[in-house]
N, C-alpha and C positions, 0 to 999 in steps of 0.2 A: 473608618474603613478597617473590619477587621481580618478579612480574610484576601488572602491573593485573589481571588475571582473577583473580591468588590473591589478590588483595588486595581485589575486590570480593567474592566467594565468600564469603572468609572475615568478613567482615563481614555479608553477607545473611544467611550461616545463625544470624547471634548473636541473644538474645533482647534486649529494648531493656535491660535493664535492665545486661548484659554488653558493652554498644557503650563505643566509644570513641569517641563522637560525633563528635570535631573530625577525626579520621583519616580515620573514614566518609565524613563530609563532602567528604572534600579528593580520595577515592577518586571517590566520585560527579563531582564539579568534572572532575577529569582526565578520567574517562570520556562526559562530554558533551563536552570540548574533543574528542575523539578523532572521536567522533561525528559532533561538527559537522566537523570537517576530512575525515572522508570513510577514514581510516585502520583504524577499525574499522567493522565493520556487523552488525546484528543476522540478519545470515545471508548467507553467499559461495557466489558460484559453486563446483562443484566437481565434477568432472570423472569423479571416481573416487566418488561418488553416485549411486545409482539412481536420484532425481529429480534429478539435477545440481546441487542444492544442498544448504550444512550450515548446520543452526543454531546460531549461536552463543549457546548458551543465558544464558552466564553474561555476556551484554551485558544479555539482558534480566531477569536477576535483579538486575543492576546500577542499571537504570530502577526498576524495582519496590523497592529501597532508597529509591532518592531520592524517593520517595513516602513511605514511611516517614518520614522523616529530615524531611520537609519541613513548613515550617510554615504558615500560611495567612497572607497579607500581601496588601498593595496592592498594584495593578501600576501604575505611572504611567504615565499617559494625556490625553488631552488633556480638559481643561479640555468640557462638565462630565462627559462620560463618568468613571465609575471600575469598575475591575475588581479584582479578588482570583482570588488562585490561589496557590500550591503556592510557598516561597520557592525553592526548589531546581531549578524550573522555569519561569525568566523566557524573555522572547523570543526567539528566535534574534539575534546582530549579525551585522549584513551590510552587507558593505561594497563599493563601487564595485569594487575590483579584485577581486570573485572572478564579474565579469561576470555577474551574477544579473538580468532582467527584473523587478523587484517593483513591478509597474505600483499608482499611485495607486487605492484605495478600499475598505479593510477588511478586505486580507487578513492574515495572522496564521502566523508558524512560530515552532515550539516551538523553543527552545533542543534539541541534542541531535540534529536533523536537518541531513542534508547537501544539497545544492545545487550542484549541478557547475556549470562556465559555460555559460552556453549558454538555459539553463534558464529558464522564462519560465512566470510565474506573475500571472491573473489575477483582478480581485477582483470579488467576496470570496471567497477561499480557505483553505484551513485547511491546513495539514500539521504532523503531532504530530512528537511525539520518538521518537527513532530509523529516522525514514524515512532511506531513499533513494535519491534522487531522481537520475539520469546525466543525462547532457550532452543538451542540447538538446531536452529532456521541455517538454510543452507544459500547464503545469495550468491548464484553461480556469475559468471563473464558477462558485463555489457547489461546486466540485468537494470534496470530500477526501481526505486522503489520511493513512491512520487510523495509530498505532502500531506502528514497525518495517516496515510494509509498504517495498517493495523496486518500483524504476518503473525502468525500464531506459533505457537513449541512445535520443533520437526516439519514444519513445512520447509518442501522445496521448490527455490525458483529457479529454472533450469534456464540457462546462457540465453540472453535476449529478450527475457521477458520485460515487459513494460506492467509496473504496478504504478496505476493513475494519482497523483496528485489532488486531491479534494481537499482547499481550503475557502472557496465563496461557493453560495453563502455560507455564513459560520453557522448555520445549523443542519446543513445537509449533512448526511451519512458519510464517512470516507469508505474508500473500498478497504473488505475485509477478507483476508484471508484466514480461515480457522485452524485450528492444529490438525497436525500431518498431512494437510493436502498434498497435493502433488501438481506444480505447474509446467510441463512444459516448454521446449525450446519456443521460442520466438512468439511465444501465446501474451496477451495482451486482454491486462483485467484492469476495468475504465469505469467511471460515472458511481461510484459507490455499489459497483456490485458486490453479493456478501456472496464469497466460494464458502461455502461449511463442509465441518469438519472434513477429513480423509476422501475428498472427493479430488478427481484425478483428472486434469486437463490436458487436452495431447498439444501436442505442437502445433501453433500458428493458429488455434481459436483466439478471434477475438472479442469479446463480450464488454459490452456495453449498456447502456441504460435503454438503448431502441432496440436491443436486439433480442428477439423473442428465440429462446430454447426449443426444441421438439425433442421431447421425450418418448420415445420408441418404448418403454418398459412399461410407464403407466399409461400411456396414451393421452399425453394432455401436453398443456403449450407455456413453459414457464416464461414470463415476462413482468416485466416493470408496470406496475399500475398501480390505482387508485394511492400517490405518494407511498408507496413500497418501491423498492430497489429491486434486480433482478438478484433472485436470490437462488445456485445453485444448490439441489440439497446434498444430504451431506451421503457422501461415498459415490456419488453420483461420477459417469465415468462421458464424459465427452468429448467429442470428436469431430470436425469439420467434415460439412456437410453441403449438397445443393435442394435449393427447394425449386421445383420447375414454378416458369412464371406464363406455360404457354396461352394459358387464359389471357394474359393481357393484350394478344393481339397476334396478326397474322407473322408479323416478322420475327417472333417471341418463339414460333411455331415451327417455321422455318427453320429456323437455326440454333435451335436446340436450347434455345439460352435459361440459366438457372442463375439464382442469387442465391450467395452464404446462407448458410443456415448451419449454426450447430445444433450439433445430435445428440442428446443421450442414449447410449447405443448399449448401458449395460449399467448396474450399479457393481460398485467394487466387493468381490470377491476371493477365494484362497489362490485363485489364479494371480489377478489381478498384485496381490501383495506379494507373490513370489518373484515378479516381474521386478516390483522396487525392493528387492530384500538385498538387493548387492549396494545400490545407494546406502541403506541404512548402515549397512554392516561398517560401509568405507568410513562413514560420521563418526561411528563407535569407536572405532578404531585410533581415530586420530589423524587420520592418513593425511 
């Protein structure tokens, strides 16, 4: 086994009783340092992709080991807080020279996740294992940012959003977010959807893998099908919406009733960027 993939692989497929624990173990250890250094990822650009990215499946069978492997332990904490979790899954270290923002009050990264410089994390925040996170992402209050999910340079997640966690199966897509999107207070990106590039989500959309798009600019209906993921395009500007359902029947009719629907209501333009030009400024700055 020459490579960490053949060496996580072949370990994942074994039964426990077939492990050679201390190897697995030291397989797993490498494969988070890699992780956290930014060197590997739980799915790359790629160009030669029909959704322009691949997944690297066998990163995240490699996670899903060290779940296995792991045992339940303390986590040290301050005094009188105490926490428990996974031994194979302690904190992220982070340290002053990899220029990380980790502003004071309860925020929390999983061992396993990367953090380019730049990158400015407010609390309380969560980011698991095998995210990441490019240069100059802004992860505002209360946000997440769930397993293997993928947050590109200059994207912002505005206080509350939920970025979904994908790690089963190890081959499915995690969600993506592209460079300089824009997410949103309390908006919620689920099930491997891919937001591209500079496309701009308003508050409290929430998209998902059954949730079909209406696009008002082109006239057509983006959705998850034939194994594609919902894929926003890029500049695309959306916005919470209702679709009437009075077709379904008389009491549908009656009373007015509609189901969610987001809207594509505009793609981004000079306006649209003057609106975030004060976010960016405040990043630049340092503030």
């Amino acid at each position: 086994m020459h490579t960490l993939a053949e060496q996580i692989l072949h370990y994942a497929r074994r039964k426990p009783e077939e492990l050679d624990r201390a190897a697995a173990l030291r397989a797993v250890r490498e494969l988070l340092e890699q992780l956290r250094a930014g060197h590997v990822r739980a799915a790359e650009p790629d160009p030669d992709s029909p959704l322009g990215w691949r997944v690297q499946s066998w990163v995240k069978e490699g996670i899903l080991l060290g779940f296995r492997l792991g045992e339940l332990v303390e986590v040290e904490a301050a005094p009188p807080w105490r926490f428990f979790d996974k031994s194979t899954y302690p904190l992220r270290p982070t340290r002053l020279e990899e220029r990380v923002r980790l502003v004071p009050g309860g925020t929390a990264v999983r061992d396993g996740a990367y953090l380019a410089p730049g990158v400015i994390l407010m609390p309380p925040s969560y980011v698991n294992v095998g995210a990441y996170v490019d240069e100059g992402a802004l992860i505002d209050s209360h946000v997440l940012v769930g397993s293997c999910a993928q947050i590109g340079r200059r994207v912002h997640l505005s206080a509350g959003v939920q970025i979904g966690g994908v790690i089963e199966p190890a081959g499915a897509l995690p969600v993506i977010v592209e460079e300089e999107a824009f997410i949103g207070a309390q908006a919620a990106i689920l099930e491997g959807t891919i937001v591209r590039r500079r496309a701009v989500i308003a508050p409290g959309v929430i998209l998902t893998g059954s949730t079909p798009v209406y696009d008002l600019v082109q006239e057509r209906i983006w959705r998850a099908e034939n194994g594609r993921p919902l894929i926003i395009p890029e500049g695309a500007v959306v916005v919470p919406g209702v679709r009437s359902v009075s077709a379904r029947g008389t009491l549908a009719r009656e009373m007015g009733i509609g189901l969610y629907a987001p809207i594509i209501i505009k793609y981004r333009d000079a306006g649209t960027d003057a609106r975030l030009a004060l976010e960016s400024a405040i990043r630049e700055s340092g503030s």
